[in-house]
C-alpha positions in Angstrom: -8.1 6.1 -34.6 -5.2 3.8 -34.6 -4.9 0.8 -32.1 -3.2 0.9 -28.6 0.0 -1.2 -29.5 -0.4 -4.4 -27.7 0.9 -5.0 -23.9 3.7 -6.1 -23.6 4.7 -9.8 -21.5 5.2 -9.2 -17.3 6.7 -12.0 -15.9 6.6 -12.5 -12.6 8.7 -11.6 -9.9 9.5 -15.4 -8.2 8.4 -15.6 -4.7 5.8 -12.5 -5.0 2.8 -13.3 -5.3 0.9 -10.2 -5.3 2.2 -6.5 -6.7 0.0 -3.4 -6.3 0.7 0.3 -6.9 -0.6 2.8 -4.6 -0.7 5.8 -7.1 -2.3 9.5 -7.4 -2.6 11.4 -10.3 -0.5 14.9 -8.7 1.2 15.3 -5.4 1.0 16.2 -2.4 -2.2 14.2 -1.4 -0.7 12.1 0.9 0.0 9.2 -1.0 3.4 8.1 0.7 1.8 8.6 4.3 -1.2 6.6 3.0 1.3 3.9 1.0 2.9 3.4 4.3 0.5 2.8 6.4 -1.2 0.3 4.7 2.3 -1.5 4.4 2.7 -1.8 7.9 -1.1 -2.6 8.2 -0.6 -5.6 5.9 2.1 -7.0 7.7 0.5 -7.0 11.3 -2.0 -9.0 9.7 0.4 -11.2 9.4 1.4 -10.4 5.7 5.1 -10.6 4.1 4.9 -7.2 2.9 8.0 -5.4 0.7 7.1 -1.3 0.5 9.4 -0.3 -2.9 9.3 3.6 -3.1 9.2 4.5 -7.0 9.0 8.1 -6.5 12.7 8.6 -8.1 12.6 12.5 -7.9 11.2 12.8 -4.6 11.9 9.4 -2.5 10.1 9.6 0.9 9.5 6.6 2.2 12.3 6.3 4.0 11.5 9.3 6.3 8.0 8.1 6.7 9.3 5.2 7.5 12.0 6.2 10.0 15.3 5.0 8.6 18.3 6.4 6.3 20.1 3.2 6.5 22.2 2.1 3.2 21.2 -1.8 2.3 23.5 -3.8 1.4 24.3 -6.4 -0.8 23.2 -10.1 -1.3 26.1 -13.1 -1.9 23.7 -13.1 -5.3 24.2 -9.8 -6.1 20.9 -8.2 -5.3 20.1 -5.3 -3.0 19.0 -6.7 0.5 16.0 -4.7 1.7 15.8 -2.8 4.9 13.3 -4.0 7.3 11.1 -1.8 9.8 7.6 -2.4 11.2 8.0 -5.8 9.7 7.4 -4.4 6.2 11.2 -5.0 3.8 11.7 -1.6 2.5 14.0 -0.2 -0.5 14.2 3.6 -1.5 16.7 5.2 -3.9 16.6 8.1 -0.5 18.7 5.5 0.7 21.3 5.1 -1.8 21.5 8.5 -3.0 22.0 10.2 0.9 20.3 13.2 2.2 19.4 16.7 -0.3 21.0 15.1 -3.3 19.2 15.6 -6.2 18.2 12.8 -9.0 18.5 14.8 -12.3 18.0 12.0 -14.8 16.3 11.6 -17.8 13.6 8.8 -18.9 15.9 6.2 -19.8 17.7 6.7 -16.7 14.4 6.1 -14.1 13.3 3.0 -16.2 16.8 1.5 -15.1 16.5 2.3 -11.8 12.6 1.3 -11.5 13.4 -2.1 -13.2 16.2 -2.7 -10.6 13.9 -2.2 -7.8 11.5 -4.3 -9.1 14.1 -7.2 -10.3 17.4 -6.7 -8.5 15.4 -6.5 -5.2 15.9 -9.8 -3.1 12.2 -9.4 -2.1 10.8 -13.1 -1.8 9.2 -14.3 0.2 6.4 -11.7 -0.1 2.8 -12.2 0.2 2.5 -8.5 -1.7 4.8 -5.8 -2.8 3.5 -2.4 -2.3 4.8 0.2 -5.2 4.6 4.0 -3.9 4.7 5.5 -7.2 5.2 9.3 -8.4 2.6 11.4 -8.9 1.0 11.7 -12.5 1.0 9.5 -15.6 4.6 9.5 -16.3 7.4 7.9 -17.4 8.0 5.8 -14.0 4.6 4.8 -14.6 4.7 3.4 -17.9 7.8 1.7 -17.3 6.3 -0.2 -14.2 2.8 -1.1 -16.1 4.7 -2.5 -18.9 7.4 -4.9 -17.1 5.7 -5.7 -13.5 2.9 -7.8 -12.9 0.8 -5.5 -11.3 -2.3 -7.2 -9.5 -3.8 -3.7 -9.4 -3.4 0.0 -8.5 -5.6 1.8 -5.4 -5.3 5.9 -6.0 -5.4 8.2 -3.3 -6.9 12.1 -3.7 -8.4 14.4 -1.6 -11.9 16.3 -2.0 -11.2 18.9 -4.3 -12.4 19.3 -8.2 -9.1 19.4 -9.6 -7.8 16.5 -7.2 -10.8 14.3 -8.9 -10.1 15.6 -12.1 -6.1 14.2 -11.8 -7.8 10.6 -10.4 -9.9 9.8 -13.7 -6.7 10.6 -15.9 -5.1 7.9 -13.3 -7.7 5.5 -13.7 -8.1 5.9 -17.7 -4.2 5.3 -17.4 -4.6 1.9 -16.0 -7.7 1.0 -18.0 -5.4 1.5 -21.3 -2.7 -0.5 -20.0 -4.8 -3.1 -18.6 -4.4 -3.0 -14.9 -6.7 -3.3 -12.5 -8.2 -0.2 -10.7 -8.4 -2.0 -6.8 -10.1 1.4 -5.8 -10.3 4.9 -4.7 -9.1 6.3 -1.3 -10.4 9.6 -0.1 -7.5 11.3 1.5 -7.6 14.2 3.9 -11.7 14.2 3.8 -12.5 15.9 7.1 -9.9 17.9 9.1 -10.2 16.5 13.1 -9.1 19.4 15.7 -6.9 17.5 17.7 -8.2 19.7 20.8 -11.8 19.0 20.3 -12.3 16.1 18.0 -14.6 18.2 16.1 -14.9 17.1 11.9 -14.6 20.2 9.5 -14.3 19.7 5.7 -12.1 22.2 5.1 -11.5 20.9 1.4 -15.1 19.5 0.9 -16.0 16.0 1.2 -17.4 12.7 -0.9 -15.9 13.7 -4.2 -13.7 10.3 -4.1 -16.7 8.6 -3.3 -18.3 10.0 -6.2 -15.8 9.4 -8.7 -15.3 5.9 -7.8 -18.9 5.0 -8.6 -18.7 7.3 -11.9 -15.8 5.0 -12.6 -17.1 1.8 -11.3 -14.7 0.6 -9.3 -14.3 0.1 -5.3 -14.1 2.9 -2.9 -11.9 2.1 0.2 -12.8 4.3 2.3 -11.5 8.2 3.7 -8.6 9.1 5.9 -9.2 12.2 7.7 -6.5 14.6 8.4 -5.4 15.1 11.9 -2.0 16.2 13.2 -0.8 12.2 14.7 -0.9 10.8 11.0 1.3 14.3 9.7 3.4 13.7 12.9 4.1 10.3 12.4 4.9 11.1 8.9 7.9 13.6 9.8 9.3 11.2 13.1 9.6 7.8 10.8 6.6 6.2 12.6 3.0 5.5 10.6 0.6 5.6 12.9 -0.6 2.2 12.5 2.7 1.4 14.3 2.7 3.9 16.8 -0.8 3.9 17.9 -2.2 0.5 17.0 -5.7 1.5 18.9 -6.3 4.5 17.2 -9.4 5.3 15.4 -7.3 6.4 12.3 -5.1 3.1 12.6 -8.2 1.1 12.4 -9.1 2.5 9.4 -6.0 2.3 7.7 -6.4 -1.5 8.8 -9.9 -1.7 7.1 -8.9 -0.7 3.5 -5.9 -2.9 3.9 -8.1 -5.6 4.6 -10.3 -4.9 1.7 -7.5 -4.4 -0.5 -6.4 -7.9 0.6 -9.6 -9.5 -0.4 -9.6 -8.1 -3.8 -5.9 -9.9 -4.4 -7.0 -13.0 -3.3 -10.2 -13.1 -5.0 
């Protein structure tokens, strides 16, 4: 079997000082929602966050987080981030406007990645949180090889072929030498927003498992309940709108732990 070709050099972004990837390995596992949240988490504790949304095909973000305004432009040429819930934002939903479709090739989404990342006038951030694409594509190759990642935390939900999508994720990073921060169970129990009762409609503890098969940190697990999807579609993560919530604090905990992993 032939060598992986070596890694390439990632030099840092000046004034970041710590870059993580909030990835899944396929969609619709709430990865933006959870992205988000922990952005704005971040930055109530007092964090200088940036939130860049990577998701080229299907950018999100900026619903989640509540704004379609276009930035503008620096006097040095770069694209000047929005900023909401204290967290600067950038989205190519932004530039591109509402239902218009990005029908580009590779080449085409390493640009555009590589701007975000470069062309961004980010600093001074204490971390930039990347909401990447779903799978082990091309966005995500391009972003392993020229960013500095400090580390990736993917999100999945109970199901077998969920867990099955996470451990091609975390082989991904192994092979190009980033950091697995850990494994967040999304959607784990669904809460009746009548009763409070806890059902696991999709199962439960199968991100908990394949953490410790994997041996790396798990974060912790985000039940689903209709505030976080509501939040979601308004423009207004939970940890903003409700700041005493049950789900907000939990949000707040795997921040925090994420935290304490960059600065060890």
């Amino acid at each position: 079997m032939n060598a992986p070709p070596p890694i390439p050099e990632r030099p840092p972004i000046p004034g970041v000082r710590h870059i993580i990837a909030i990835a899944s390995g396929k969609g619709g596992v709430g990865k933006t929602t959870t992205a988000s949240n922990l952005a704005v988490a971040m930055a109530q504790s007092g964090h200088a966050v940036g939130l860049m949304d990577a998701d080229i095909y299907g950018p999100n973000v900026p619903i989640m987080m509540g704004s379609k305004a276009q930035p503008q432009m620096t006097p040095e040429q770069k694209i000047e981030p929005l900023e909401l819930y204290g967290v600067k934002m950038v989205s190519l939903g932004l530039i591109a406007g509402d239902g218009v479709p990005i029908i580009w090739r590779g080449p085409m989404l390493a640009k555009m990645v590589t701007q975000f990342v470069r062309d961004v006038a980010w600093a001074p951030l204490d971390c930039l949180v990347i909401d990447l694409p779903p799978g082990t594509g091309d966005v995500q190759l391009t972003l392993t090889q020229s960013t500095p990642l400090d580390g990736a935390v993917i999100v999945t939900t109970p199901p077998l072929v969920a867990l099955e999508d996470v451990r091609r994720g975390v082989e991904m990073f192994h092979t190009v030498e980033v950091p697995v921060l850990g494994v967040i169970e999304n959607m784990s129990t669904y809460i009746c927003s009548k009763c409070g009762t806890e059902t696991p409609i999709f199962g439960q503890g199968g991100g908990e498992r394949t953490a410790k098969a994997y041996n790396v940190p798990f974060l912790g697990e985000i039940p689903l309940h209709l505030q976080v999807q509501m939040g979601s579609d308004t423009g207004e993560p939970i940890v903003a709108s409700d700041p005493d919530s049950p789900l907000t604090k939990i949000y707040r905990d795997i921040a925090d732990n994420i935290w304490q992993s960059l600065e060890m």
